[in-house]
N, C-alpha and C positions, 0 to 999 in steps of 0.2 A: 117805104121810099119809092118815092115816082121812078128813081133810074135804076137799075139792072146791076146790082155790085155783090160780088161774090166775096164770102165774110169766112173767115178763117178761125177756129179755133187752137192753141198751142196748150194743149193741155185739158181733158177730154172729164171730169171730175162733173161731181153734181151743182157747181154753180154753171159752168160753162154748157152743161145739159140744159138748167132752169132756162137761160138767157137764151140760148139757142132754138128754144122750144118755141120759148116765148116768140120770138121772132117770127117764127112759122107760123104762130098760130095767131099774130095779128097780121099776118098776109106782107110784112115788110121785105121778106126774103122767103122764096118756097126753097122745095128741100135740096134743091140740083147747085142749089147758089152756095152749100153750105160744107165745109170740110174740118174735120179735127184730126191733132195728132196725139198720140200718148204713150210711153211705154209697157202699157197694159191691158191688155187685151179685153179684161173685164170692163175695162172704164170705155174703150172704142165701141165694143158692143152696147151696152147700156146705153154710149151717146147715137149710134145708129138705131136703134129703135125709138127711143125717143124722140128723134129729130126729124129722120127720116136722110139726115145728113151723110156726106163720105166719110170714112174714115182712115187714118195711116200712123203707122211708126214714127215718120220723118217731119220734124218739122220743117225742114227744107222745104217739103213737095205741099203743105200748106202755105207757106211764105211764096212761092211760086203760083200757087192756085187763088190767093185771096188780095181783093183789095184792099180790105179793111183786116185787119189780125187782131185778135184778142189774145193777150198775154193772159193767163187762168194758171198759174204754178204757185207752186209753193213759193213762199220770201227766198228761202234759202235757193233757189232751182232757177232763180228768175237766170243772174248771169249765165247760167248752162244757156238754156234755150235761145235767150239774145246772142251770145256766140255761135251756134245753130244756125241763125240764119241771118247773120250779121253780110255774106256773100252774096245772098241770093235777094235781098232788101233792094227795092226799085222807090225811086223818088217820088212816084204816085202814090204810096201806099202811107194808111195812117195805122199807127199801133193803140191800140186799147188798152190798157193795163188792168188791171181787177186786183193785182198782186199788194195786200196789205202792208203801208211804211215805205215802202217803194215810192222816189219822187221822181217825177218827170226826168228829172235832170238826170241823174241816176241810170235811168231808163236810157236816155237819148245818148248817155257816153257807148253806151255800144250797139250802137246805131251807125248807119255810116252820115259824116257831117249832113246838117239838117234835115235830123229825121225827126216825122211830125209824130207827136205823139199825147197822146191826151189819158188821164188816169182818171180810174170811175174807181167809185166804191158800193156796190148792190147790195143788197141781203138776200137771204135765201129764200122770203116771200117773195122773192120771181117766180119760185117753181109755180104759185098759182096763179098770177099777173097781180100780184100786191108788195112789187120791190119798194123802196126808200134808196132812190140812186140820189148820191153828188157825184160833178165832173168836175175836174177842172182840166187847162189846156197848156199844153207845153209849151218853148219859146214857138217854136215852128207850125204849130198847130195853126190853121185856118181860119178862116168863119164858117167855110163849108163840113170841115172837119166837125165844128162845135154842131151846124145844123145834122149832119148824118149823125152824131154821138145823141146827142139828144133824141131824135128821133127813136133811134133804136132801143135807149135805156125807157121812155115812154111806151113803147108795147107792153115792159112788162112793171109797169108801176108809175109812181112818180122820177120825177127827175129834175134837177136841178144845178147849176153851175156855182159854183164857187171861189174864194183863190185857193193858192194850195196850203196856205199855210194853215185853213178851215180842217183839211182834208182828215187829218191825227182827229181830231172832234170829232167827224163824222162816221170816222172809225168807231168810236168809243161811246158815240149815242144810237145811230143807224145800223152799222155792222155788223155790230156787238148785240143791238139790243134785242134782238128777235130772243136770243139765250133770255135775256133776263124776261122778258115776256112771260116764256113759257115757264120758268120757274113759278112767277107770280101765278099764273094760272093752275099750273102743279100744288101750289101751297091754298088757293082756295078750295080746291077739287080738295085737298088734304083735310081740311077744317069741315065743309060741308060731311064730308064722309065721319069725322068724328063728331057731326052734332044729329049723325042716323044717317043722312042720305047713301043712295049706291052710289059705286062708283062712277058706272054710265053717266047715270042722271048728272051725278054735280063736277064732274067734266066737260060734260056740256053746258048746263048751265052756265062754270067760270067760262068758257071759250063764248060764248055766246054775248056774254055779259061786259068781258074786254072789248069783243069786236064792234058790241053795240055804244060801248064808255067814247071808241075809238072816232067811229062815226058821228056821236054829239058834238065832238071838240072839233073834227073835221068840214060839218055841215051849218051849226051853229054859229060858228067863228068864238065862242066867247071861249074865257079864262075856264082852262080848267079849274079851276076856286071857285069860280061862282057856279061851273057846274057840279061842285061839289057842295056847297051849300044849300043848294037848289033838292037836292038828297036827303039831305042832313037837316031834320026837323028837333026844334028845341027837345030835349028831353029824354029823345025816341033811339031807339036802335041804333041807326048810323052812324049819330057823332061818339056813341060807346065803342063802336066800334075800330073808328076814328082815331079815339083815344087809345086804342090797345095800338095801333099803327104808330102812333108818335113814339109810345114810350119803347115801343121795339125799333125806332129809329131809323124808320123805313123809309122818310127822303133824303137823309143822312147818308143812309148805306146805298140807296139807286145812284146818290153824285158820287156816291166813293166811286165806285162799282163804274157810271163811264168816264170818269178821271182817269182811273187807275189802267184802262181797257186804250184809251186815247196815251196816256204815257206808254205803254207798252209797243204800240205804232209806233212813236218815235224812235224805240229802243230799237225797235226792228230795220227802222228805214238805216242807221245810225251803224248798224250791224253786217247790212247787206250793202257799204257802200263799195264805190269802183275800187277794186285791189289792183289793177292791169287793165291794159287795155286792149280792146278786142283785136284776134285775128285777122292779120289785112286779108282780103278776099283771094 
């Protein structure tokens, strides 16, 4: 970012590391700009070398130090920490949320009246600059708000805007899916290795082979289908293979799988709604 905005973190964990890093290391914010709070010593250090960032106990003295604040807690932790700093909240500042089921709205009751706040959903390929971010933006939220959000989720990946009611989805296909990735890559590295190969080799191979599948569909623009036809020669190996994947019902179980991962988002937002309302200042 062209202006000089010092960015907060509330909860000091390995996404808020990834994201933080990331930011550092596409020159958006250097490390004097940057602060985390956490009740865990292990998690402040870890985000201090990483980062190169401050770190603290209090999430006060990060809601005081940052313009921009990223919410990084737990579902259940979210209302602690927005009563935290529900006092110290200045009308300049915009909130980030990262907090899974958590909706804007949700967010912004314990806010003091119009507070802006916009909710991101990353994956944990930020930590290499290969996130899968959606945003969407609260009633309050800006234009400027959505251009610094965006900016920042783009250091470390893609990014993209949404409405919210997308957001449960992108939970459940983005979020989620890095898990299911690495299973799939786990269960070829598994198969390779019982048709002879070492382990080394056919771990990398499947990682390799994803990343390269990943980059066709990315670069190419076409249907994954026809990139898979394109593979898939009459007779031969692949569509055998192919065939052992239907009958184990394997696009079947990938929609169960971010269905069920996206229902569960909602259970959460549904779970973690306002019980009270926050602390006057």
């Amino acid at each position: 970012m062209s202006e000089k905005l010092n960015i907060g973190f509330i909860g000091a964990g390995k996404m808020a590391s990834a994201l933080a890093g990331g930011f550092v290391r596409k020159e958006q914010i250097g490390p004097d700009q940057l602060m985390a709070s956490d009740p865990y010593a292990a998690s402040r250090d870890d985000f201090a070398s990483f980062t190169g960032g401050k770190t603290t106990e209090h999430n006060h003295e990060v809601t005081s130090f940052a313009d921009i604040v990223f919410l990084a807690v737990k579902p259940d932790r979210y209302v602690e920490a927005l009563q935290s700093i529900h006092a110290y909240w200045r009308e300049s500042q915009c909130l980030i949320s990262i907090v899974a089921g958590v909706s804007t709205e949700q967010l912004a009751f314990y806010l003091p009246a119009g507070g802006r706040v916009i909710r991101v959903m990353p994956n944990t390929p930020a930590m290499v600059g290969s996130s899968a971010s959606a945003l969407c933006l609260g009633e309050f939220a800006t234009d400027e708000d959505r251009q610094r959000s965006l900016a920042l989720m783009s250091a470390v990946g893609t990014a993209d805007v949404v409405t919210e009611k997308m957001m449960d989805a992108v939970t459940g296909l983005s979020g989620s899916g890095p898990a299911y990735v690495y299973q799939f890559i786990e269960a070829l590295s598994d198969g390779a290795v019982a048709a002879g190969l070492s382990r080394d080799l056919a771990t990398k191979l499947a990682a390799q082979t994803v990343l390269g599948g990943a980059r066709m569909v990315q670069e190419t623009g076409l249907h994954p289908g026809i990139l898979k036809d394109m593979v898939a020669s009459p007779g031969g190996t692949t569509i055998e293979g192919l065939h052992a994947l239907e009958k184990g019902a394997l696009r079947a179980t990938v929609m169960d799988a971010v269905r069920s991962a996206a229902s569960k988002s909602r259970k959460l937002g549904r779970r973690s709604g306002p019980a009270k309302l926050p602390p006057l200042p």
